[in-house]
N, C-alpha and C positions, 0 to 999 in steps of 0.2 A: 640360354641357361648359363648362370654363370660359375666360372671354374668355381668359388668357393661352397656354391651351394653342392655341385659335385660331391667334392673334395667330402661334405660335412655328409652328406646321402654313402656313400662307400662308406665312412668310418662308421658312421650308426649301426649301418647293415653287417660290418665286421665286428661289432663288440655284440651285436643281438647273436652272430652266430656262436663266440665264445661264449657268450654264456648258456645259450643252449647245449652247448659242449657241457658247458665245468656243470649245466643241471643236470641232465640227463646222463652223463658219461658211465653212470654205474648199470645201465642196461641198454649201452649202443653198442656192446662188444659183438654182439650175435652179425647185430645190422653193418658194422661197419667193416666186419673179417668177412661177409658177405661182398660187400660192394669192392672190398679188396679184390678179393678171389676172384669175380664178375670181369675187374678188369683186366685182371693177369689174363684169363680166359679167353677175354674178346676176340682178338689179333684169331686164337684158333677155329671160333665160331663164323668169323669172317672167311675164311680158307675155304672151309667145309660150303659155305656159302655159293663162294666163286666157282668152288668146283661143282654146283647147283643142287646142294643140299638144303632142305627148307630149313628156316631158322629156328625153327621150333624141332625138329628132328635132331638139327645139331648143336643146340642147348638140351635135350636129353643124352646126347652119346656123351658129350664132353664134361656133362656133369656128372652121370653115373659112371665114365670112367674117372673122374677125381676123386667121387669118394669111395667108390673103390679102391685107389691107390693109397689112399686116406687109410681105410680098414686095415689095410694090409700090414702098412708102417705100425700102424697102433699095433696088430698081432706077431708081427715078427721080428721087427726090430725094438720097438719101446720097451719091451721085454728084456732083452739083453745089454741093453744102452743103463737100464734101472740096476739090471743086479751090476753094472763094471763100475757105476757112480755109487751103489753102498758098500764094493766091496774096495774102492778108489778111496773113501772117506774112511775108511778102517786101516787103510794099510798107509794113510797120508803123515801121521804123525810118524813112523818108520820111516819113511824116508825124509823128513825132518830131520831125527837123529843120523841120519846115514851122513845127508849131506853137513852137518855140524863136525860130526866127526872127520870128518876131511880138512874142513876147515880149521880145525885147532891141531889138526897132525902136523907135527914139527916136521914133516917131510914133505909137504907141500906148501912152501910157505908162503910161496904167490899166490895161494887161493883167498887167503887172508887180504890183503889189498882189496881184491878184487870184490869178494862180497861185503866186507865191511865189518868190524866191529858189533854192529847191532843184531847182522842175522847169527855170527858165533853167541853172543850173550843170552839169544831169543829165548823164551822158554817156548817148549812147543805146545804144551797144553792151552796156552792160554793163545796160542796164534790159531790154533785149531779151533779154540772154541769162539773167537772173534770171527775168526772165517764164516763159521757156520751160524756163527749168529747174525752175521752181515747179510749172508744170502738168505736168511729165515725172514730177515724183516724185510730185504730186497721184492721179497717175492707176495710177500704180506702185504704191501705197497701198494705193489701189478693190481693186487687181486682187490684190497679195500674196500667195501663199502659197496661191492657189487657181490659177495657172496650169497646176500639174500635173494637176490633179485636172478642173479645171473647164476647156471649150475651147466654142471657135463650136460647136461640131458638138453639143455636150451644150447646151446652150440653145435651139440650132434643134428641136432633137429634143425631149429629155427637156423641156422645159417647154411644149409647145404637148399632151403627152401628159397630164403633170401635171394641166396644168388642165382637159381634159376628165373627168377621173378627177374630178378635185375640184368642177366644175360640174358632173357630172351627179349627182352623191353630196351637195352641198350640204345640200339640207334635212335626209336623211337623217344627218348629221355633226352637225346641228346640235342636231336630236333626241335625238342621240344623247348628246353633252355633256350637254345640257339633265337627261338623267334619271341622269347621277353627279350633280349639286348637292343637297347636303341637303336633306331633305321640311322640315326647319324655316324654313331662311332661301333656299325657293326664291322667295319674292316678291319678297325684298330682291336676291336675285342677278339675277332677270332683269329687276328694273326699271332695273339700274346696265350691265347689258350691252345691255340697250336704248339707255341714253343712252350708252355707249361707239359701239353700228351709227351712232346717230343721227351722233355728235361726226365719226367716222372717214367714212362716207358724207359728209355736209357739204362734209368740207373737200377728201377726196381725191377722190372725183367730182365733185364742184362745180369745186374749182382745177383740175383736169387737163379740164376745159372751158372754164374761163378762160384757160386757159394758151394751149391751141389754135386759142382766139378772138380771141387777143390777137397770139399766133404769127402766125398767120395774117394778120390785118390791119398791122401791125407789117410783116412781108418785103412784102406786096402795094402800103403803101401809101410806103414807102422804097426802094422799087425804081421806084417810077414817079413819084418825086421826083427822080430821077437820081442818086441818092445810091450810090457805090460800094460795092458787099459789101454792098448793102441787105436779102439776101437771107438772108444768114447774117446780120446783124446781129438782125433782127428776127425769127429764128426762136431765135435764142438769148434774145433779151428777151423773148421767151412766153415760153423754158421756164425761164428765171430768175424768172420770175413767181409759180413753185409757194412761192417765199420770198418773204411781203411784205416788200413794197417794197426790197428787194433787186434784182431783175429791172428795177423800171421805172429804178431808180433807175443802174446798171448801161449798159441800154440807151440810157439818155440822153444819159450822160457820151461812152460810146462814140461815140455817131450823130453827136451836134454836132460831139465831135473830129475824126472825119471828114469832116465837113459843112465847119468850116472848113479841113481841110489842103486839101479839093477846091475848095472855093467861092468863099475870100478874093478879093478885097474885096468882093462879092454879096453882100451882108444877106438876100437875099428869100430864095434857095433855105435859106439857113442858117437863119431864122427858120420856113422849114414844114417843116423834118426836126424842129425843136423842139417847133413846133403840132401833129405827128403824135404827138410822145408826151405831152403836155398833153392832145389829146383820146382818145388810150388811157387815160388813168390816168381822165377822167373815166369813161369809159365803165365801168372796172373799177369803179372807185369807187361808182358812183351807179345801175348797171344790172345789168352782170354780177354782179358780189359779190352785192351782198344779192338776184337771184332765184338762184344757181345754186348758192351755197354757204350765203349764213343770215348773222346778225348775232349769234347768240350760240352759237354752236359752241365756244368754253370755250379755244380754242385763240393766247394771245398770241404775238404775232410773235417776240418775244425769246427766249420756252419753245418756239417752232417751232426756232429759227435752232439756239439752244443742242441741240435733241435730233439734230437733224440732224447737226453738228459733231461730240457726243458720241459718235453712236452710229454713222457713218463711221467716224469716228481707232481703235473699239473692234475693230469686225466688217465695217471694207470698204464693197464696194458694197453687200453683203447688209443693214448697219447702216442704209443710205440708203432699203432697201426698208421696212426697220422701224417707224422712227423714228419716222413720224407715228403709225403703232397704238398705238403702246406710248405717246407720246407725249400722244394724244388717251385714253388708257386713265389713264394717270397722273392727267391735270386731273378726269376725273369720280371716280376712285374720291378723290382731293383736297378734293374737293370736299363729295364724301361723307361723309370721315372730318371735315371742317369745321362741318356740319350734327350730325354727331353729338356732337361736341366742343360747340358750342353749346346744344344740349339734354341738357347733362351735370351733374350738379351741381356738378362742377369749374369749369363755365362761369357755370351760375346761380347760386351759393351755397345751394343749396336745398338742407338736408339730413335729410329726409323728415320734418320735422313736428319738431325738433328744439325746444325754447323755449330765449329766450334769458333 
């Protein structure tokens, strides 16, 4: 068989599955945050396993306790998370004004440098109502063209279903894949979807533990700094964490701004809502990171941000489930066709024993 006809059989089969993406995308959200969830899950239904639990017992504990833990967040904290965001969005143009006024005080007048000309001039009405009109159509986007089809009621349902079908069938799936790959190039296939589990494990279980360790300490420890909307602030800078440095960088800007609309002329409480994300970013940086996610997971922050971006604006929320697979699948088989490219003659000049 030769490399071109390869070559032309993968591209076909990759543009057949985009488009059953960009067709289908406005009701694969149920199926796809399923096969998500399915895999975060695996690693714990394998455990239960070892320790000789059947697999159909521990695809029932592991799924009614998720959604259960699911229920819970919806009743006890989306609650409170909703009223600190309406009443964050009321009291936002106030502190607008707060931090303006600091700004044009002839007593501080290194502040002036520092933010710039444009944000003293701002009007605040209209940065408010751009904000919210950015995030209105942001989210108008996510949602598009699947609200007919897609509703709460099919996500509550159809994907806690989903993924029991798909966690209890896993290995069974995977086997199953395993034996269409070619008998010639099945060593090369499963050593490159090994480093795909590995790349995609890394980053998506590891960071969605960072996130939640981050989350978590982040609202616990700005809420008891006295810091207003400590609660929402810091559970939103976990989960902006899934983007490095995005998230921390994010929740910083935000925390102090509020720190000074609330705190001025106080330096001290302003300086430990700071030290609280100085000693997040160390913690990310030098503990969480490298045991829960890895140091060479193949995944640059810029190739993160960008697939993210790309593959939202293409396919929605469903594109934001994607992203990182496909994502972290792109850098290894890249990587691959890079090693091959180097032991190429094309690369070496070697062109089998030829004299010169």
């Amino acid at each position: 068989m030769s490399l071109r006809w390869q070559l032309t059989f993968w591209m076909a089969t990759l543009a057949v599955v985009v488009l059953v993406l960009w067709l289908l995308h406005e009701i694969l959200l149920p199926f796809v945050a399923g096969m998500a969830i399915a895999y975060l899950l695996d690693p714990s239904a394998k455990r239960l396993q070892r320790a000789g639990v059947n697999r159909l017992l521990a695809t029932l504990v592991i799924v009614g306790l998720f959604v259960i833990a699911f229920l819970l967040l919806v009743i006890l904290i989306i609650p409170v998370v909703g009223a600190q965001l309406v009443a964050f969005l009321e009291k936002l143009p106030g502190y607008f004004e707060r931090l303006q006024g600091l700004v044009t005080d002839p007593g501080y007048p290194w502040l002036q440098p520092l933010l710039g000309d444009g944000f003293r001039n701002a009007d605040i009405g209209d940065l408010v109502k751009q904000g919210a009109g950015w995030l209105v159509a942001f989210l108008r986007s996510l949602w598009s063209g699947g609200q007919a089809l897609i509703s709460i009621f099919s996500l509550l349902v159809v994907t806690p279903v989903v993924t029991f079908y798909l966690l209890y069938d896993w290995n069974r799936m995977v086997a199953t894949i395993d034996s269409w790959v070619p008998r010639p190039h099945r060593h090369v296939v499963r050593t490159l979807a090994h480093e795909i589990d590995v790349a995609i494990a890394a980053f998506v279980r590891g960071q969605t533990a960072v996130c939640l360790i981050l989350g978590s300490y982040y609202a616990v420890a700005l809420s008891l700094a006295g810091l207003s909307f400590g609660l929402l602030i810091g559970l939103a800078s976990g989960l902006l964490t899934f983007i490095p440095y995005v998230g921390s960088m994010t929740g910083l800007m935000l925390a102090v701004g509020v720190a000074i609309s609330q705190f001025w002329p106080h330096w001290t409480p302003i300086l430990i809502v700071a030290g609280i994300f100085f000693v997040g970013q160390f913690l990310e940086g030098y503990v969480l990171a490298p045991k829960l996610v890895g140091e060479s997971i193949g995944l640059h922050p810029v190739w993160l941000m960008f697939a993210l971006f790309a593959f939202g604006y293409l396919f929605g929320f469903v594109g934001l489930l994607i992203a990182v697979p496909l994502a972290a699948a792109f850098a290894v088989l890249a990587r691959f066709a890079l090693r091959q490219y180097r032991a190429s003659p094309l690369y070496t000049g070697d062109t089998g024993g030829e004299q010169s």
